[in-house]
C-alpha positions in Angstrom: 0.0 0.0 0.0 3.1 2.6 0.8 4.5 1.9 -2.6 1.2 2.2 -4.5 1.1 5.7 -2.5 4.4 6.7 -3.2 3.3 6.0 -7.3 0.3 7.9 -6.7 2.9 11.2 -5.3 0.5 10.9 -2.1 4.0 10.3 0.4 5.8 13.3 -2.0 2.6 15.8 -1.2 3.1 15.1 2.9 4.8 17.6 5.0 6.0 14.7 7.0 4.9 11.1 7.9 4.0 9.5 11.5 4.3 5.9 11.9 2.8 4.3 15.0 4.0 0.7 16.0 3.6 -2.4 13.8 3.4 -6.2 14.8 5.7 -8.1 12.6 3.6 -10.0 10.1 3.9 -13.8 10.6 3.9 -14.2 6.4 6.1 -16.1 4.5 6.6 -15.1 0.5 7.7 -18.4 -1.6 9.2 -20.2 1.4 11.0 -17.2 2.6 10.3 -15.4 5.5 8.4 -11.4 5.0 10.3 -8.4 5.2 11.2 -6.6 8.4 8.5 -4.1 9.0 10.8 -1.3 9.7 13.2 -2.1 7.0 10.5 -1.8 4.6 9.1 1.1 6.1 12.2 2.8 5.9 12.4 2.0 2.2 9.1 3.1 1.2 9.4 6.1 3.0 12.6 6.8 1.8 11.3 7.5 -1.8 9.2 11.0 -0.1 12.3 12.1 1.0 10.1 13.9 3.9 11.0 14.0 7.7 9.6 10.9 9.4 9.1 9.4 12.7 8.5 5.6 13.5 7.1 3.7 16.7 4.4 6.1 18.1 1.9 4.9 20.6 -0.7 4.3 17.8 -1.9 1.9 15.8 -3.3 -1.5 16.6 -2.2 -1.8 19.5 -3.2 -1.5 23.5 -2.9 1.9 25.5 -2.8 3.9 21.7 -2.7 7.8 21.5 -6.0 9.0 19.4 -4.2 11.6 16.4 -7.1 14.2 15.5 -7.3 14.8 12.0 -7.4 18.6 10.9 -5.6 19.5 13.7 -1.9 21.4 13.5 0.5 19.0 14.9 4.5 19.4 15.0 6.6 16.5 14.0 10.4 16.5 14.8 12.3 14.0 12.7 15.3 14.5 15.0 13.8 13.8 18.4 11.3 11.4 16.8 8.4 13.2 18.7 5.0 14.5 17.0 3.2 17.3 19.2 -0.1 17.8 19.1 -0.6 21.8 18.8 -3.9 22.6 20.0 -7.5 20.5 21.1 -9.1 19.1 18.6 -12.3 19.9 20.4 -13.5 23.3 22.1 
């Protein structure tokens, strides 16, 4: 699905991309075992060539963060943190 966004110039359009935490898929492709997650993340992502930060408390996963949509956020690449700016409700 990344790559078929990255074709699309969906990733390219981003300011920056949030990823939350990922199970490792227990898939195997023609007898071989699947990818590392964060390998392939970090090639997919690569292609946007946009500041991104992996393993947020979100996802599907227990105790996860809820992300508002429409709301400013601030996402540091360097300290890997993404800051919500204001409530998404008044």
């Amino acid at each position: 699905m990344l790559t078929e966004l990255a074709q699309a110039g969906m990733l390219q359009s981003a300011a920056g991309i949030a990823c939350g935490i990922f199970m490792e898929p227990n898939v195997k492709y023609a007898n071989e075992e699947s990818p590392e997650m964060a390998t392939m993340l970090k090639d997919r992502l690569a292609l946007a060539q946009k500041p991104a930060v992996f393993g947020l408390q979100f996802g599907h996963i227990p105790d996860q963060w809820v992300l508002p949509l429409g709301v400013p956020a601030t996402l540091d690449a360097n300290a890997g943190t993404l800051a919500i700016n204001e409530a998404a409700v008044s």
